[in-house]
N, C-alpha and C positions, 0 to 999 in steps of 0.2 A: 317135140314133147307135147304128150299131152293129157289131158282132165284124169287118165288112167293113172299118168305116173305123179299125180300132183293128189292123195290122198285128204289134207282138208279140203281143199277148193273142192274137191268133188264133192268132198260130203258137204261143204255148205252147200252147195247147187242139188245136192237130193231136199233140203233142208228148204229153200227157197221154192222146191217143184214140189214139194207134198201137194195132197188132194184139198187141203182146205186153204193152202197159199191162195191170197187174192190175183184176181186177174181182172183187170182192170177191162172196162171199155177201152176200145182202142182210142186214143189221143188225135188230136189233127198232128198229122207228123209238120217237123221243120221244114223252112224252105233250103231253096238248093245252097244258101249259105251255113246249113247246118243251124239257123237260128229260127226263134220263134217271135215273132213281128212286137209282140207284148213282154216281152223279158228279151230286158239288157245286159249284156256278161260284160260288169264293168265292177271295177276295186267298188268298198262299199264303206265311207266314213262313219256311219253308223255302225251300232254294235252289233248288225243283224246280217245278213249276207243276202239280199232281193234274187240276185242271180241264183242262187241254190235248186231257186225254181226248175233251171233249165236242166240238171243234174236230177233233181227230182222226177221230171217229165220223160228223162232219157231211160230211169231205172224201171219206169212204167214198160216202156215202150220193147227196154229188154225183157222182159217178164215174158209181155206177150209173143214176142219170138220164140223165146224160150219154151214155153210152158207147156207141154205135149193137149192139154186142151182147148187149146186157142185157138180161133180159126184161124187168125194169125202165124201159126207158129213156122216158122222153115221159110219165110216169105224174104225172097231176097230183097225186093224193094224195103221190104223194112227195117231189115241187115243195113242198107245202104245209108238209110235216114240216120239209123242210133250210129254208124258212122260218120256219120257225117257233124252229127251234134256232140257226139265226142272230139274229132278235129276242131271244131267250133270253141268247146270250152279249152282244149289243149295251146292252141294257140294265145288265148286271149291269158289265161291261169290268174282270174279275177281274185283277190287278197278282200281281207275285211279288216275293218279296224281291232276288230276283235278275233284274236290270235284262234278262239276256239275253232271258229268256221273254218281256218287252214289246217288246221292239223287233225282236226278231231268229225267236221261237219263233211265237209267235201269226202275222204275218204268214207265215212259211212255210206255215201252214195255212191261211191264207186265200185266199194267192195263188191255186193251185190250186181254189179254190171263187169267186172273181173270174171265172178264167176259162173256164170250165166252164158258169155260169151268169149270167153279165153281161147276157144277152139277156132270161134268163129271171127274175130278180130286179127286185123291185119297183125303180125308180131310186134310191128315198133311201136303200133298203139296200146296192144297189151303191156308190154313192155314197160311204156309210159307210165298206164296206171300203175302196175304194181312200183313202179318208182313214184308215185304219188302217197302210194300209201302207206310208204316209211318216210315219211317228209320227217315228221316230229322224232326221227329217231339219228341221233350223230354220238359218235364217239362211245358207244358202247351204251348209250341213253337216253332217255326219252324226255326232251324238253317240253316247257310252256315260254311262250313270248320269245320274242325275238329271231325265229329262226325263218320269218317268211319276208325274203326281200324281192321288191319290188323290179322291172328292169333296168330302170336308173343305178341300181345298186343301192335303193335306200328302203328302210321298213316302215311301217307303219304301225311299229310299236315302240313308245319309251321305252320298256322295260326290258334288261338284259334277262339271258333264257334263263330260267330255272328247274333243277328237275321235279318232272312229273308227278304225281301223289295220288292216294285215291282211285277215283273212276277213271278220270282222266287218264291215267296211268293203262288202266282197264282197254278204253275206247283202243289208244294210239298203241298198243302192246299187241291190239288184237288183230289190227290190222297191218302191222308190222309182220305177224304172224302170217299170215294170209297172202303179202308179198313173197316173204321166204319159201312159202310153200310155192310158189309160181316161177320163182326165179330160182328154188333148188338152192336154199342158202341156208346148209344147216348152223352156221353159225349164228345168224340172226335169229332162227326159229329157237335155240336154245337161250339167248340173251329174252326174247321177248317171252318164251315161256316163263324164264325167272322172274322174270317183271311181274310178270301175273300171278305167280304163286309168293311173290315176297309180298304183293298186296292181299291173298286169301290167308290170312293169318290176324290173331287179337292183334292191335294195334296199341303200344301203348299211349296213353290216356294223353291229348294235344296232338295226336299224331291221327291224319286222315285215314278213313277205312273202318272198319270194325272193331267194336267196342268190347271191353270184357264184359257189358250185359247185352251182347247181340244187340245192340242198337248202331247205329251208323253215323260218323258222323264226315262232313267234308267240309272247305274252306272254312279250319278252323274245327273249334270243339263247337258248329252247330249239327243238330239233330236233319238228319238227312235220310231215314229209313226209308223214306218214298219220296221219289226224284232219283237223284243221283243213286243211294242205298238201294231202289227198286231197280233201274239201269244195272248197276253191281249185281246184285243177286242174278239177272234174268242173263248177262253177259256171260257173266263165269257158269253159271247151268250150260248154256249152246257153246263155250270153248270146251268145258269137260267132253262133251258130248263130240265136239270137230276133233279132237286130239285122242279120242279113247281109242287103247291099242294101237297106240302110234310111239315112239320113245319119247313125244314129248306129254303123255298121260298123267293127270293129276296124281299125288299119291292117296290112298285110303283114308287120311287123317284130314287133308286137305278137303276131299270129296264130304268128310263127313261133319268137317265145320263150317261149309255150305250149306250142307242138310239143314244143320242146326241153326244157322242165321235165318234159312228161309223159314221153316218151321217155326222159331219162337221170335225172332227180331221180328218177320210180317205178318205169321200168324197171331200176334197179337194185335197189329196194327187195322188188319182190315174186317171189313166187318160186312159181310158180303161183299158186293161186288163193289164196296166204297171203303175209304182209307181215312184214318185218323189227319184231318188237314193241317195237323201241329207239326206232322211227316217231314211235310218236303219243300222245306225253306222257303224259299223266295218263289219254287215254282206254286204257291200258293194261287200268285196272280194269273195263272196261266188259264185260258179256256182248258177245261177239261171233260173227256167224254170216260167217266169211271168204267161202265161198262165194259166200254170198249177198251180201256185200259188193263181193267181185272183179266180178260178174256188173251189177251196179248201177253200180259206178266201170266197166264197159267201155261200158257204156248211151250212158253220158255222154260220155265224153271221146271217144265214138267220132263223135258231132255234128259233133266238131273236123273230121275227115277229109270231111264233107261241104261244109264252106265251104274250105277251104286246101287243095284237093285233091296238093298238091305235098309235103306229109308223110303221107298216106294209109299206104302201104309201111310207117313203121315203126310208124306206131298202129294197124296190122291187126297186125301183129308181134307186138307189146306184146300186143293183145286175145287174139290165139289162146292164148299163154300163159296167160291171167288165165281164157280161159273150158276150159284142159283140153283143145283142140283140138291145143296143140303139146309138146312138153317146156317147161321151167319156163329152160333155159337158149338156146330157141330165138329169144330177141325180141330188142330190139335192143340188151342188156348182159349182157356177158359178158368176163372175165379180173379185175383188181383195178382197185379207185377207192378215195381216200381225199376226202372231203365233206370240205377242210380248214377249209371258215368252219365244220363241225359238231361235229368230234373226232371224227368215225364213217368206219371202214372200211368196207368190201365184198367180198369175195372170191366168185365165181362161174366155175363149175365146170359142165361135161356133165351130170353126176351131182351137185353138191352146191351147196353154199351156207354160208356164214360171214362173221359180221361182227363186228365188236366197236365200244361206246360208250366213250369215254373223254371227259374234263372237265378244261378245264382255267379259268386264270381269266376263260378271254373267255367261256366257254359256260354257262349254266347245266345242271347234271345231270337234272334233272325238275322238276315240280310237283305241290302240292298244290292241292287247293280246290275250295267245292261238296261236300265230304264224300269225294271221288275220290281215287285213289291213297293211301292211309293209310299203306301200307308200303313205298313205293316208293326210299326215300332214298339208295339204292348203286346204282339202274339207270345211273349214268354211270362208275363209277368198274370200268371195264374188261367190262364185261357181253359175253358173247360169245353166239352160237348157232351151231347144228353141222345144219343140214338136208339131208333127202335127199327126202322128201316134202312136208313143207312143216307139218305138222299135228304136230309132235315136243312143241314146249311149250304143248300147247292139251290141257286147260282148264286148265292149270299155273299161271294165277296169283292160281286162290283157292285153292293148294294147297300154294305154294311155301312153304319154309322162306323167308325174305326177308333173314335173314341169311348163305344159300347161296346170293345167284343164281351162275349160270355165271359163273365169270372171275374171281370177285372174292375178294378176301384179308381178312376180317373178325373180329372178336372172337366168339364165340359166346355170349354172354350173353345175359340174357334183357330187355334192352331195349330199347323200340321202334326200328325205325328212325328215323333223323331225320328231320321233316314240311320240306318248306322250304313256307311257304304262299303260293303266286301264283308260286314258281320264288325268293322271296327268300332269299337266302344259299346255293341250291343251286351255284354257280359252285366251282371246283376251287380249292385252297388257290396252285397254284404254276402257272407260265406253259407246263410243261413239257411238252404234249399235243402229238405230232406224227406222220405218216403222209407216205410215199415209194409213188409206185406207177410201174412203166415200163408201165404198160397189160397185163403180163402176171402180174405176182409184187406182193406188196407187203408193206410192214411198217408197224406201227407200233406207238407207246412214248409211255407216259406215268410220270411220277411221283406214285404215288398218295399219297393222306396228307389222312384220316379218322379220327376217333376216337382219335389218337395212334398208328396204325396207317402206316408208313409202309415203301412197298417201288418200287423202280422193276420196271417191268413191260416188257415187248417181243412182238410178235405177230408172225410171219412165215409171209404164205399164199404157198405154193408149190404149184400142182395140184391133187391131192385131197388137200393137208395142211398144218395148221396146227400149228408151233411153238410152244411159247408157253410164255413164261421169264422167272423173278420172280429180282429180286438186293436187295441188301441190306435185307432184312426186319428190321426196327426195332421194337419195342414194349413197352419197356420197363418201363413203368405198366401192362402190364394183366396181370390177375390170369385173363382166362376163356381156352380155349385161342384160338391162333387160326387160321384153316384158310380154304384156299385150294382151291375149286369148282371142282371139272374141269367137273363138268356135273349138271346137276340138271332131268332130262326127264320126260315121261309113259313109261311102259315096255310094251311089250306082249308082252314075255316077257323071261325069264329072261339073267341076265348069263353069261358064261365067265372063268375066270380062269386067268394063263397057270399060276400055282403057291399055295398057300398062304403066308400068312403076311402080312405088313405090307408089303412091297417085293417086287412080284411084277413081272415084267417088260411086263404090260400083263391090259388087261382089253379084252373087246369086248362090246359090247349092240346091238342093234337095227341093227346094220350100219356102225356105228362104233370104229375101234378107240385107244386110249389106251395110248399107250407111255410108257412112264416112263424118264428115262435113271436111272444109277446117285446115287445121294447126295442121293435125293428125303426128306421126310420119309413119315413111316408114311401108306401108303393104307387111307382108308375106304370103305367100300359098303355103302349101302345100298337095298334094296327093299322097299317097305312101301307098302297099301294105305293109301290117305286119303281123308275125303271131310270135308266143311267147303262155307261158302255163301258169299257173296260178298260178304257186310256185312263181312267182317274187312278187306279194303280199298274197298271200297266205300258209304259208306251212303248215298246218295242215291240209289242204281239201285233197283229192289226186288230182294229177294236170291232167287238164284238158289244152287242147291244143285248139290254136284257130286262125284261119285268118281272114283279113278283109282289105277292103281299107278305107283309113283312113285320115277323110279333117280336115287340121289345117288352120287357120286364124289366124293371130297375128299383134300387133305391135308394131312393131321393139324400143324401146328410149334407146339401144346405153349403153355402160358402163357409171355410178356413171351420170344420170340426177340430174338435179337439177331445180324445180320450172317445170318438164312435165306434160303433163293432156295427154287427149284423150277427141271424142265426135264422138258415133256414132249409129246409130239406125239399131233395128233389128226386119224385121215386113214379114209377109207374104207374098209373091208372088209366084202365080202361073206359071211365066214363066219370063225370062228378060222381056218381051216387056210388062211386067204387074208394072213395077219400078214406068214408068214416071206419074202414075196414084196416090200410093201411097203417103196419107196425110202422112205429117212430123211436128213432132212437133216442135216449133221455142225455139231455147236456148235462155234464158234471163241472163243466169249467169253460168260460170263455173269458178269459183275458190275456193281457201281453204277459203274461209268463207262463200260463196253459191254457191248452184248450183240450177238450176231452167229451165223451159220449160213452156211453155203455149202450151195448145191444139192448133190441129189445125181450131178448132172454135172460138177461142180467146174470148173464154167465163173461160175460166178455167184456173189454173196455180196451178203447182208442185211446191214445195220448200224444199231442206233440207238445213239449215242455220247450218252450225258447230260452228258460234258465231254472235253475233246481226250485225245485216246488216237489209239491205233491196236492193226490187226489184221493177220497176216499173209495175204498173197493165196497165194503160192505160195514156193519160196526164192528171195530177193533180189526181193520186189514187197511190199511193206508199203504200203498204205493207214494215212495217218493224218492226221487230225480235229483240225483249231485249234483248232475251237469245238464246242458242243454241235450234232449234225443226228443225220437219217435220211440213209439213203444204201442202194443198189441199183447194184453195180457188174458189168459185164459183160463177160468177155473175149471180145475177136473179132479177126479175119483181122488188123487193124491197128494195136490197140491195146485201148484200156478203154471203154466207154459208160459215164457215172454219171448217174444219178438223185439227186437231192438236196431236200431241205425243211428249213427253220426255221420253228418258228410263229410267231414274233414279227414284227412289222411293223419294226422297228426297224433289225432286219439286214437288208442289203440284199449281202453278201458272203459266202460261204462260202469256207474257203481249206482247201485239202486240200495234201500230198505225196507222191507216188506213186512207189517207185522212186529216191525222190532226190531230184523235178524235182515241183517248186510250180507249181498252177492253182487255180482260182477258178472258182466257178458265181457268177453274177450274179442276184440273186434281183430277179424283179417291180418295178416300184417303187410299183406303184400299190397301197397299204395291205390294199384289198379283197382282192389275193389272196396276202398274208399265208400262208405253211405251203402255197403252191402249188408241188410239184414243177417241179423245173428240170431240164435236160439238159447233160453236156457230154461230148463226144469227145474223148478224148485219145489220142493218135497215140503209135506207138513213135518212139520217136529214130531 
């Protein structure tokens, strides 16, 4: 049997030899033990797997055999070597303590040397592999934990198996797949295809996978659009593409909420060739080279447009972005979106980019685990970023103060942040996380409360500018000060300030400016070189070292406030002398019961209401709020347009009065879209 009669494996190995497939310099091959004198294939108590290495080296090594332009290629001596280091790791069959690297790590390394050399491997070593790479699959299923025992007969995991979820589900499905197709097992190739498509479907809401706002979530309801959610997307593009016209081919519905996850779930998230870092959980802490990330996630999902040619237009869209070929706001998202299964805004801009993470009790904030993320335990509780290039907070997060990120209202003392491990206990104290967007403007508001630390917060992107206003600041018990992050970036030169002193009327850096309204507490600034390695959040990566200069903005409210806010806007500028030019939006309300802004057209107004109030529209038109919402009201030729959201599944009513005269937005009924913006026109009398 061979590569002829085995249709994916082929096509992955056309797939692997394309003209732009890397091909590496040739490696020092193994010695006659099949081993390399520096990597030991031995079990690994740690959460990482060291020996992978040798796996890794071996898949180098088939390439260039493989690879019709290698001078390498056809060389039996080197046939002999990647035999010989496959015997090597076969016999020894190194475990980690972490179940991932058996089921899900080794097999990605194998795959790729399956199908590269299937023809040219002895049978019972092929053979081997593709029994490798249904390890994680028994009884009709595709397990986590427990399924990798040791030759004693013992494992090195607590935990009984569980079935699979998610990506996960993804990785060990696909290469399950990929055995089938070697061993001629249609029964498995049809189990592992259902695998895969019972995962490309909405998921509902606590359940891994994709979200009813195309956002992604895994281990739990954290936000995972980039990592895991980015692996997903780019996964399921190259299985569409190994399986098209074969009986296990996606169906057209399937193919086309692919499209749609990659188009708006990533086309809102990246922003050239760099990604929203609120993205992708815990791989936050990881080195990363974007670029070369962008360039790799275009590789992939661009597969997609070759089987479904009826979304091609916007995943060429998407790609041009990602590889630099277009502006960063040329693809196919652009204006505001609120991800409300996520707590995460969006706001995009010609020229910019901003978002912010909030947490409330449906969402988890972050995770820990694996030694990853160590300091990450405030990334949800309002984290914002300001881009215009896309590279602003890089390599900022083995640099960062981690009790300054952007956005956030914290105590400054000197204790860790809090670990949640696996994402357990990271979920928000209170129900009250919500975001409004009319496709052009949008807000949104949470009630934070951390640490005894309790302030309600509101965001309002308008153009090239973001609002953003904290009301009753509470913290009674703490003794350190506590200070609220305009921003805290990498710097590549020097700030301007508009005046001396503690309350100056705005600052600008790197093309960004910060205006402060009046009754701010004291602003801080600082720029200071730093450099530090990546084991302070990281210790499972190897540590990477790193400098930079580095601009904080804060401000100051002092040990245990009580009844503090802040107010102040951050919007584009080309230079100081471009400030006095800049529209500002006018505040209509900042406190614990509203906060609100009108454009500076005074045709339009923001509102997050944390309980029924009201706000004046113009004389004699007061908007006012029975219950807690968001709201986006607009005047026109006829009357009012509003935008409206509740996060709660519970409400299914919004009741406003406008002028006198009571209406109701009708929210969703269907649970899933929960905190999903509503519309309603209301006509003048």
């Amino acid at each position: 049997m061979t590569l002829a009669t085995r249709p994916v494996l082929a096509r992955y190995r056309r797939l692997l030899l394309r003209a732009d497939a890397p091909c590496h310099p040739l490696l020092a091959l193994p010695g006659a033990d099949g081993a390399w004198p520096d990597v030991t294939v031995v079990y690994s108590p740690t959460p990482g797997l060291p020996a992978s290495e040798h796996l890794a080296r071996t898949g180098q090594l088939a390439l260039a055999w493989a690879h019709p332009v290698s001078p390498h290629h056809g060389e039996d001596a080197l046939l002999a070597a990647i035999v010989g280091a496959l015997r090597h790791w076969q016999e020894r069959d190194p475990l980690s303590s972490n179940w991932w690297h058996n089921s899900i790590g080794v097999p990605l390394h194998l795959a790729p040397v399956l199908a590269l050399l299937a023809d040219a491997l002895p049978g019972d070593l092929a053979a081997w592999i593709a029994r490798r790479l249904r390890r994680a699959y028994r009884d009709g299923q595709f397990w986590i934990h427990g399924l990798d025992i040791r030759p004693d007969g013992s494992s090195p995991h607590a935990d009984f198996p569980k079935p699979s979820t998610g990506q996960n589900t993804i990785w060990m499905a696909r290469a399950a797949l990929l055995a089938a197709d070697y061993e001629a097992d249609p029964a498995l190739a049809r189990v592992a295809t259902a695998a895969i498509l019972e995962e490309l479907r909405i998921q509902p809401f606590g359940t891994e996978g994709i979200q009813a706002d195309l956002s992604f979530h895994q281990h739990g309801a954290i936000l995972y659009t980039n990592g895991y959610g980015r692996n997903f997307a780019a996964d399921l593009a190259e299985i569409a593409w190994l399986v098209h016209d074969t009986p296990h081919a996606f169906p057209a519905e399937q193919l086309s909420l692919l499209a749609d996850y990659i188009s708006v779930g990533h086309g809102w998230t990246w922003w050239g060739s760099y990604f929203d870092f609120g993205t992708n959980g815990r791989e936050i802490s990881r080195p990363a080279d974007f670029p070369a990330d962008a360039k790799t996630f275009v590789a992939r999902v661009g597969l997609l447009a070759e089987v479904f040619p009826e979304r091609a237009a916007s995943l060429a869209a998407l790609a041009a972005t990602l590889r630099g070929e277009a502006p960063p706001a040329a693809g196919p998202a652009l204006g505001s979106r609120f991800f409300y299964r996520s707590d995460w805004m969006v706001h995009r801009c010609p020229a910019f980019f901003a978002s912010v993470r909030l947490t409330s009790d449906r969402i988890r904030a972050t995770e820990t685990g694996n030694g990853e993320n160590l300091l990450g335990g405030f990334l949800g509780d309002g984290v914002v970023q300001f881009l215009r290039r896309g590279d602003e907070y890089l390599p900022i997060v083995s640099l960062w103060n981690w009790r300054q990120l952007p956005g956030t209202t914290c105590a400054q003392n000197d204790a860790r942040p809090p670990q949640f491990i696996w994402g357990r206990g990271a979920e928000g104290l209170t129900p009250w996380a919500a975001g409004a967007s009319d496709g052009e403007v949008g807000v949104a508001a949470f009630r934070s409360l951390r640490e005894g630390v309790e302030i309600w917060k509101a965001w309002f992107f308008i153009g090239d500018t973001v609002t953003c206003l904290g009301a009753g600041l509470h913290a009674p018990h703490t003794t350190a000060p506590i200070v609220t992050t305009v921003d805290q970036r990498t710097s590549p030169a020097d700030f301007v300030v508009a005046s001396p002193g503690d309350h100056p009327a705005w600052v600008w850096h790197d093309g960004i400016a910060y205006l402060f309204e009046s009754g701010n507490a004291p602003v801080r600034i600082l720029r200071e070189h730093r450099s530090g390695d990546s084991t302070v959040i990281n210790s499972h990566q190897p540590a990477c070292h790193y400098a930079a200069d580095i601009f904080t903005l804060a401000l100051d409210h002092g040990p245990a406030p009580a009844k503090g806010g802040y107010a102040y806007h951050v919007a584009l500028a080309e230079n100081p002398a471009a400030i006095a030019a800049l529209p500002r939006p006018r505040i209509v309300s900042n406190t614990a019961t509203v906060q609100a802004v009108a454009d500076s057209s005074g045709t339009r107004w923001l509102a997050a209401f944390h309980a029924p109030g009201e706000i004046t529209l113009a004389p004699g038109s007061v908007l006012r709020a029975e219950q807690p919402a968001v709201v986006i009201i607009t005047r026109t030729a006829t009357g009012w347009t509003v935008h409206a959201a509740h996060p709660v599944a519970a409400v299914r009513r919004l009741a406003f009065t406008l002028g006198g005269r009571e209406f109701a937005l009708e929210i969703n009924p269907d649970p899933e879209h929960a905190g999903q913006s509503v519309r309603y026109d209301f006509t003048f009398a």
